[in-house]
MDTraj code that builds the backbone (N, CA, C; nanometers):
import mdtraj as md
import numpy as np

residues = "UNK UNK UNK UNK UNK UNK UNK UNK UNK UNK UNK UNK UNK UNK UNK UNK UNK UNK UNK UNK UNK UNK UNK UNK UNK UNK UNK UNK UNK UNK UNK UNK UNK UNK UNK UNK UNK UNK UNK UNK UNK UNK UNK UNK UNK UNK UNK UNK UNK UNK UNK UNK UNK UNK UNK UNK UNK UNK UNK UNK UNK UNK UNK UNK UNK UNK UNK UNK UNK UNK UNK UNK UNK UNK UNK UNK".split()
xyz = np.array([
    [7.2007, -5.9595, -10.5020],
    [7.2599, -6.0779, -10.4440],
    [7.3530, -6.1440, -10.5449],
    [7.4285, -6.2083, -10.5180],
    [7.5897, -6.3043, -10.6028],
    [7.5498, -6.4038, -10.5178],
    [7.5200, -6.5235, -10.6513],
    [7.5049, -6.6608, -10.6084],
    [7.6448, -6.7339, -10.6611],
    [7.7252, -6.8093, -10.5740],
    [7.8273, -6.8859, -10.5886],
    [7.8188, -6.9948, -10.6411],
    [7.7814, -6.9993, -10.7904],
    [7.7907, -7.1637, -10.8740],
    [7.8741, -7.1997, -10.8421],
    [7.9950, -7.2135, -10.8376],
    [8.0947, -7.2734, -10.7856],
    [8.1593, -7.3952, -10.7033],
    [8.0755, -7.3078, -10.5900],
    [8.0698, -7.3603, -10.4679],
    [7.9535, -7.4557, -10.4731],
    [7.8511, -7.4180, -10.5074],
    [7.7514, -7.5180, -10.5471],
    [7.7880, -7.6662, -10.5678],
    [7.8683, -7.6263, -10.7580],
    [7.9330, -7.7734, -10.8142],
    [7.9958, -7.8312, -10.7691],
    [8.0623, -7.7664, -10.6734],
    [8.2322, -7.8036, -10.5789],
    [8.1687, -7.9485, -10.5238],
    [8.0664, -7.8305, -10.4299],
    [7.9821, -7.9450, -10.3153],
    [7.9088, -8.1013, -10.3773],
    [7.8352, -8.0548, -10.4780],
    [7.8170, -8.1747, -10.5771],
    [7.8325, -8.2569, -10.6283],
    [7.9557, -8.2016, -10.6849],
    [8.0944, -8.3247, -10.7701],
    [8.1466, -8.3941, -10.5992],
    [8.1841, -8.3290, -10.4982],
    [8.2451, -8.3691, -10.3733],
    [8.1318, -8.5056, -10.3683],
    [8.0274, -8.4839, -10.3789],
    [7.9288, -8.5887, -10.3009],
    [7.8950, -8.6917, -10.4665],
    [7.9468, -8.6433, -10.5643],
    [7.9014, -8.7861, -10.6940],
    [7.8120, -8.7354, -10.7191],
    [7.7607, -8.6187, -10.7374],
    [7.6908, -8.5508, -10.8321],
    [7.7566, -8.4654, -10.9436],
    [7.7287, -8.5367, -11.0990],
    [7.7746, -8.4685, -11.2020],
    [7.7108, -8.4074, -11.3014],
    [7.5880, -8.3994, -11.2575],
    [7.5315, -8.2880, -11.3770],
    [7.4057, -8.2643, -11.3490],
    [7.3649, -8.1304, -11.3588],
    [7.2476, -8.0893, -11.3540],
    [7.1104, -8.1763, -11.3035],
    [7.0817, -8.2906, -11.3410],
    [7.0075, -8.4108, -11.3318],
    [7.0265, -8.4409, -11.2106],
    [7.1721, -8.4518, -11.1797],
    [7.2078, -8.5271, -11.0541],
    [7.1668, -8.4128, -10.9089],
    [7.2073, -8.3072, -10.9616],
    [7.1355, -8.1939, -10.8615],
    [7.0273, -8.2197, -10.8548],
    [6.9531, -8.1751, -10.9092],
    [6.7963, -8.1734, -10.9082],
    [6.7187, -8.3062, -10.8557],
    [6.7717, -8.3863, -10.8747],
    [6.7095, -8.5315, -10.7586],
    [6.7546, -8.5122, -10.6062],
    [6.8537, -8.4345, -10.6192],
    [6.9491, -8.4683, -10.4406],
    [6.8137, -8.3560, -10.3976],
    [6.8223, -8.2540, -10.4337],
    [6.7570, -8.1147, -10.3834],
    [6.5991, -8.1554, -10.4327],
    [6.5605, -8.2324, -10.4934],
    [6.3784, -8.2032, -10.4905],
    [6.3737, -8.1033, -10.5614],
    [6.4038, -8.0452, -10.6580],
    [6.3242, -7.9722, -10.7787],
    [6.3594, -7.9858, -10.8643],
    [6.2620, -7.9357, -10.9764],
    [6.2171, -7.9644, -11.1138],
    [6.3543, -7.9797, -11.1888],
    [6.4099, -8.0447, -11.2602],
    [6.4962, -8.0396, -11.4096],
    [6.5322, -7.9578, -11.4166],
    [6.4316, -7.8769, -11.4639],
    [6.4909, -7.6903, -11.4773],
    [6.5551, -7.6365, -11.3985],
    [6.5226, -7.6296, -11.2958],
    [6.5646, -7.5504, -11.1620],
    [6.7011, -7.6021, -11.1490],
    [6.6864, -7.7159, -11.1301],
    [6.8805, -7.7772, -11.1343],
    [6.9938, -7.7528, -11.2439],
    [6.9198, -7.7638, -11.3994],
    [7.0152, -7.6667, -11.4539],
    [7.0261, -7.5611, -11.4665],
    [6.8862, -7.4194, -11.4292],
    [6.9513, -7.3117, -11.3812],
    [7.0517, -7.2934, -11.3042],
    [7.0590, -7.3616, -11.1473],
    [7.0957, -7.3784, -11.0635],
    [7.2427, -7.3843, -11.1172],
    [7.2610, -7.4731, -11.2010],
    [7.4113, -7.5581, -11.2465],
    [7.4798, -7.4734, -11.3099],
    [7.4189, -7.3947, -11.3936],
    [7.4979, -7.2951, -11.4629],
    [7.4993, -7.1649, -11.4350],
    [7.4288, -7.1601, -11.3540],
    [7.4039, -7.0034, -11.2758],
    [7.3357, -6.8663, -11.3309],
    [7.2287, -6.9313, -11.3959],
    [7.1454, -6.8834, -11.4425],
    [7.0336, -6.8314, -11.3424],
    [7.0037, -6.8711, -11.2022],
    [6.9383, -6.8189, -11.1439],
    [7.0067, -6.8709, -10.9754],
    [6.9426, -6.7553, -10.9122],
    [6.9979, -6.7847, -10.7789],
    [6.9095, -6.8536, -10.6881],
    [6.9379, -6.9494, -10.6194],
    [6.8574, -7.0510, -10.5105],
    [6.7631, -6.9760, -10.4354],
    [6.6500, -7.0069, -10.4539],
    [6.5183, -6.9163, -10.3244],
    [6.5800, -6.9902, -10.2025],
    [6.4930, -6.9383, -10.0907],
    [6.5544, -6.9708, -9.9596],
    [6.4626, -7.0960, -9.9212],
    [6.4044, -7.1875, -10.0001],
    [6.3655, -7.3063, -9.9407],
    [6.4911, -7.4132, -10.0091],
    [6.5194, -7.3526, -10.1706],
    [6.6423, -7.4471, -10.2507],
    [6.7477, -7.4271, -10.1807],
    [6.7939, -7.3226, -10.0939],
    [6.9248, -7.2668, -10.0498],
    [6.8770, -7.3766, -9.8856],
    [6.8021, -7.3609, -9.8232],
    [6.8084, -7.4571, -9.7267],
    [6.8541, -7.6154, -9.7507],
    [6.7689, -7.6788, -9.8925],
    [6.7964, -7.7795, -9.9284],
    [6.9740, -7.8116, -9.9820],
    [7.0355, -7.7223, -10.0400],
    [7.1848, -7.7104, -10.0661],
    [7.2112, -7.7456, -9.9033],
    [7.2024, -7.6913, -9.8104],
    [7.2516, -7.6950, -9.6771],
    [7.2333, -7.8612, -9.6274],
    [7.1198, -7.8932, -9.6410],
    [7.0895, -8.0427, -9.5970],
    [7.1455, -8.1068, -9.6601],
    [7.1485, -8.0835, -9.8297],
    [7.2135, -8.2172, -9.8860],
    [7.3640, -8.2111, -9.9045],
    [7.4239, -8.0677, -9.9241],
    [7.5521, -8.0749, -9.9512],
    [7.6296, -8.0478, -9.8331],
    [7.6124, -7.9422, -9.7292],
    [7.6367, -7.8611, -9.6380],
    [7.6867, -7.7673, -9.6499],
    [7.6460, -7.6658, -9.7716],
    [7.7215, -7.5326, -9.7560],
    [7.5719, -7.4319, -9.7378],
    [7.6514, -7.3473, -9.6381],
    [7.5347, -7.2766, -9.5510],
    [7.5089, -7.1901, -9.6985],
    [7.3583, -7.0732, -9.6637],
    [7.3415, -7.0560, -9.7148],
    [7.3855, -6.8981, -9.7368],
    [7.4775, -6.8827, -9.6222],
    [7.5698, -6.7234, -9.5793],
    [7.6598, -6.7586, -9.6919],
    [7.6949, -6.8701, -9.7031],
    [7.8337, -6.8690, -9.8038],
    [7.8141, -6.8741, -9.9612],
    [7.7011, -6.9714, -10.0181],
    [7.6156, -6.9564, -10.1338],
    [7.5451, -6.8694, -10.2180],
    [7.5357, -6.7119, -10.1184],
    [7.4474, -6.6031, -10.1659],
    [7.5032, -6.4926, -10.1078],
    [7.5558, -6.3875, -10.1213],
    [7.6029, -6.3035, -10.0797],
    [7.5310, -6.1779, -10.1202],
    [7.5308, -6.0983, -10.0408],
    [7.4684, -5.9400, -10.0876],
    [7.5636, -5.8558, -10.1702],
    [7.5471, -5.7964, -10.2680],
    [7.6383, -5.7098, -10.3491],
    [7.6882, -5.6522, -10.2345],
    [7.7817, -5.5791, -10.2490],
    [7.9007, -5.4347, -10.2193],
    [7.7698, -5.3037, -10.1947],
    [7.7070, -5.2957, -10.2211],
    [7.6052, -5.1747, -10.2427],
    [7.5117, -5.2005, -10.1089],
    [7.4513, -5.3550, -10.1385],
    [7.3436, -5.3833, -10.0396],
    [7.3808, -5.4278, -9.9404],
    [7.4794, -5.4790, -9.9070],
    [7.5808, -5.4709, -9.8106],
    [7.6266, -5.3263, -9.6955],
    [7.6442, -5.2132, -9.7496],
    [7.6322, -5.0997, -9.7039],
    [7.5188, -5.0243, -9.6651],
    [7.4058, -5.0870, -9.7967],
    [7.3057, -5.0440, -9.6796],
    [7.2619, -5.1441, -9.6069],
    [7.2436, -5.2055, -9.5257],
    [7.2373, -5.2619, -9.4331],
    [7.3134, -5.2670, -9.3381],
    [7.4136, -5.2240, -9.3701],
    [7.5048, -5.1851, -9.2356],
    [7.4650, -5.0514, -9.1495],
    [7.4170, -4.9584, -9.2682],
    [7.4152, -4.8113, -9.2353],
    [7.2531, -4.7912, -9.1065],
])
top = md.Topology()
chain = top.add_chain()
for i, resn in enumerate(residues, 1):
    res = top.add_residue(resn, chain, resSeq=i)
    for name in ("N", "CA", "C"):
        top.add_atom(name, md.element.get_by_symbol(name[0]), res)
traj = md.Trajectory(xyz[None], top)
């Protein structure tokens, strides 16, 4: 899977969230988790990836993508 930090911060900074801290209060988890999150050190489980959706609104199709590989198989 390719998690889109990016898009993450985009959504964040858009709403007056500027740092790691500020994630992690909007979304309900730990400190840690928000600056993994922030720097893209780890990719959102699917209860954090729901919470991105509620608080920021980016789905969670657009936030996490399947490699090129796992992508094909699943098509096949």
């Amino acid at each position: 899977m390719t998690y889109d930090r990016t898009l993450l911060r985009a959504a964040a900074t858009g709403t007056g969230d500027r740092t790691p801290s500020d994630l992690s209060r909007r979304l309900g988890v730990a400190p840690a988790t928000g600056w993994r999150l922030w720097h893209g050190h780890t990719a959102p489980s699917a209860a954090v990836a729901a919470a991105v959706e509620r608080a920021y609104g980016v789905p969670a199709s657009q936030l996490v993508k399947p490699e090129a590989r796992e992508a094909r198989k699943v098509a096949a």
